[in-house]
N, C-alpha and C positions, 0 to 999 in steps of 0.2 A: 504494500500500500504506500503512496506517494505521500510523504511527508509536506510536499506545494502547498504553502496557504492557500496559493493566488489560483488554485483552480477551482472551478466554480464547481458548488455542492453539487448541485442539480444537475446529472451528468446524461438524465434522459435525452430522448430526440422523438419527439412528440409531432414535429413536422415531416420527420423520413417514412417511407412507404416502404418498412423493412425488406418484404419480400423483393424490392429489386433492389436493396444494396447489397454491394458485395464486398467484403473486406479482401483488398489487396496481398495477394500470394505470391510467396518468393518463387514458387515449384511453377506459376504460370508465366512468369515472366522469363524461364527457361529457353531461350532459341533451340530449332533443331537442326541438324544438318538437310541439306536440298541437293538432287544428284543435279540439278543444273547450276549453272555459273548465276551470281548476285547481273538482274539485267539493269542497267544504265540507261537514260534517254538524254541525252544532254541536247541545248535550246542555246542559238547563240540569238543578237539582234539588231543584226545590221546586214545590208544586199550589195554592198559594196564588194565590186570587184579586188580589192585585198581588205576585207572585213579585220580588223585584230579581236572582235571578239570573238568569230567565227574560226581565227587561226590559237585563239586560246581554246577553245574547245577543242578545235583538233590536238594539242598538245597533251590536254585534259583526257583526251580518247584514248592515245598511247599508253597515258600512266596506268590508265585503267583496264588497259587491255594487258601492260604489261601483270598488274592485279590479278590476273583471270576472270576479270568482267567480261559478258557482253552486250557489245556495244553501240549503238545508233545514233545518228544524228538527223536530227531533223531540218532541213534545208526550208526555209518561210519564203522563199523564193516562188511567188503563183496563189501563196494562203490571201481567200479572198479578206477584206476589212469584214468585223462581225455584224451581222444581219443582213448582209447583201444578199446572200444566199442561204440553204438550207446547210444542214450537216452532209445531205448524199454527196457532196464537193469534193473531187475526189482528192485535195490537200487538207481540206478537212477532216476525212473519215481517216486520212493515214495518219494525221496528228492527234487524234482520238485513238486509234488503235493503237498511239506508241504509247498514248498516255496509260490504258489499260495494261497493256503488256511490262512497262516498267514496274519498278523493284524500288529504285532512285533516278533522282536525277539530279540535272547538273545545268542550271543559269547560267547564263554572261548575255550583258547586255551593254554597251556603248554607254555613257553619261552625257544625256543631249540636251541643253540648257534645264543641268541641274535634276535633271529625271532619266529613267531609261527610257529607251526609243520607244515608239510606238509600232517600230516591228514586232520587238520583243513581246508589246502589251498586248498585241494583236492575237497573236501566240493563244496565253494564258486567257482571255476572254471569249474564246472557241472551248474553252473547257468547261464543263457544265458543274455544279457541284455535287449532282448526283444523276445520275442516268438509271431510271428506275428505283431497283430500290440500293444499286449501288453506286458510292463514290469513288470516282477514277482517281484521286490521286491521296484519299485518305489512308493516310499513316504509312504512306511510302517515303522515303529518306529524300535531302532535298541539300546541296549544295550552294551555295550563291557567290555568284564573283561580278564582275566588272572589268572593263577599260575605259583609262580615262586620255583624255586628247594632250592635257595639262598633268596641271599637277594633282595628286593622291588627295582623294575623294572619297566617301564613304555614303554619299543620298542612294545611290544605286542599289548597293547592298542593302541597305536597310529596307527600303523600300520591298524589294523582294522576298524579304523577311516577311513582312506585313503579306505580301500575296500569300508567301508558303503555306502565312500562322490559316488567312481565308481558304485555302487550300487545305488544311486538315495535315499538312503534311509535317515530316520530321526534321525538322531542320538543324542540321550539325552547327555547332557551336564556331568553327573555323569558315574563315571567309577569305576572299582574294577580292583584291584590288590593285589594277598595274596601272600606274603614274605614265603619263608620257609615252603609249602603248608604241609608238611609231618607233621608238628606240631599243624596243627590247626585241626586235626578229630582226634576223640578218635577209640574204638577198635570196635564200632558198623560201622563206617565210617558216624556217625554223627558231624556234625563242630561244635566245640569246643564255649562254650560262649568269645567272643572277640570283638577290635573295629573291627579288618576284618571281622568277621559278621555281626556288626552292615552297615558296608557300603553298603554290600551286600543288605541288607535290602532295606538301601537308594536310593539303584539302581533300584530296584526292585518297587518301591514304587513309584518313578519316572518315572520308563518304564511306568508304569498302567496307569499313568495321563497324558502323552504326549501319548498315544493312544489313549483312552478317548477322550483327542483334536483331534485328527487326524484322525481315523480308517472314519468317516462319509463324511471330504471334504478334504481328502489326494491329492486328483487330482487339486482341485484348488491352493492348497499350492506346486505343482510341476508345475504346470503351463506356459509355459515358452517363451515370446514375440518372439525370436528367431523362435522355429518351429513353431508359430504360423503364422508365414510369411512365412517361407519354404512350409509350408501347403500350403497357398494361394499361393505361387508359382507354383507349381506344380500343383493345382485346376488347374493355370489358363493353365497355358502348357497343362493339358489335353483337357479341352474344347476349347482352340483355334488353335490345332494341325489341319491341313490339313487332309483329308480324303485321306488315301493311295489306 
């Protein structure tokens, strides 16, 4: 028994709807092993015939293939602007199908007065937050980087933070940002030896092992008391509804 003055007597929960809480277990938080490779979808946001964010994701590709990821890139080159058209679009249904099929994935997006592009947003606003009764991208692992034109910037990053958290997804603690992108690839449009490589790494190295964790019991780490009770509310409205 806790010697704490300062907790409060009354240790009921008189507002919880016992039967959908569940008290957090260490034995479910357990990952299992998967006979396939952790899959990747990385998203860059720029159509620029030497894009650097689109040559930082290809960097990004390598490390991660080096990993035993597999791996994809989505090319936004053709994605029409959102509600032009339907989803049957045939760059639509493929950046939906990468979205279902990922595991993780992996941002970069240009810093275009102070924000990411509107290629990039274009991207992420084709994603739905639920397609029936599932979410494409909840509690899958999520990366985020940038390129900046200037100098070392951080609105980019964060910003995709905020989409990831609206996105349900896992977002790794390590992040990339490269200052003055134009100086860091030589004339193959290979990046340059540096610490912003080196991070890149970090990132990368990172993304692999918080999927690793995650890709096996992702639904239980999104899990969430709230719809768990919405559910049994409406269970029960359906089955106690009058006969019309």
């Amino acid at each position: 028994m806790s010697n704490n003055t300062n907790l409060p007597s009354d240790t009921s929960l008189p507002n919880v709807a016992m039967p959908s809480l569940s008290t957090p277990s260490f034995k479910l938080t357990q990952s299992e092993d998967l006979s396939h490779a952790p899959r990747i979808l990385l998203l860059y946001g720029s159509l620029r015939e030497r894009s650097f964010s689109r040559l930082v994701i290809e960097e990004s590709a390598r490390i991660l293939m080096h990993f035993g990821a597999d791996v994809k890139i989505f090319n936004p080159e053709g994605l029409p602007q959102t509600d032009t058209t339907d989803r049957g679009h045939p760059k639509v249904k493929e950046l939906l199908e990468l979205m279902m099929w990922s595991e993780g994935q992996v941002w970069c997006s240009p810093e275009r007065h102070g924000s990411m592009s509107s290629i990039f947003k274009s991207q992420i606003d084709w994603v739905p937050l639920s397609v029936g009764a599932v979410r494409p991208t909840q509690g899958k692992t999520l990366a985020v980087m940038q390129v900046c034109g200037g100098s070392q910037s951080f609105n980019v990053v964060n910003q995709l933070r905020i989409l990831g958290r609206w996105m349900r997804m896992i977002t790794i603690p390590n992040q990339s940002s490269v200052p003055k992108a134009f100086l860091e690839f030589d004339d193959n449009n290979r990046m340059k030896p540096s610490s912003n490589y080196n991070r890149i790494v970090d990132v990368m190295e990172e993304l692999m092992k918080f999927t690793l964790l995650m890709r096996t019991n992702k639904d239980y780490f999104v899990d969430r008391y709230s719809e768990r009770v919405e559910s049994a509310e409406q269970l029960s409205k359906r089955v106690n509804q009058r006969s019309i």
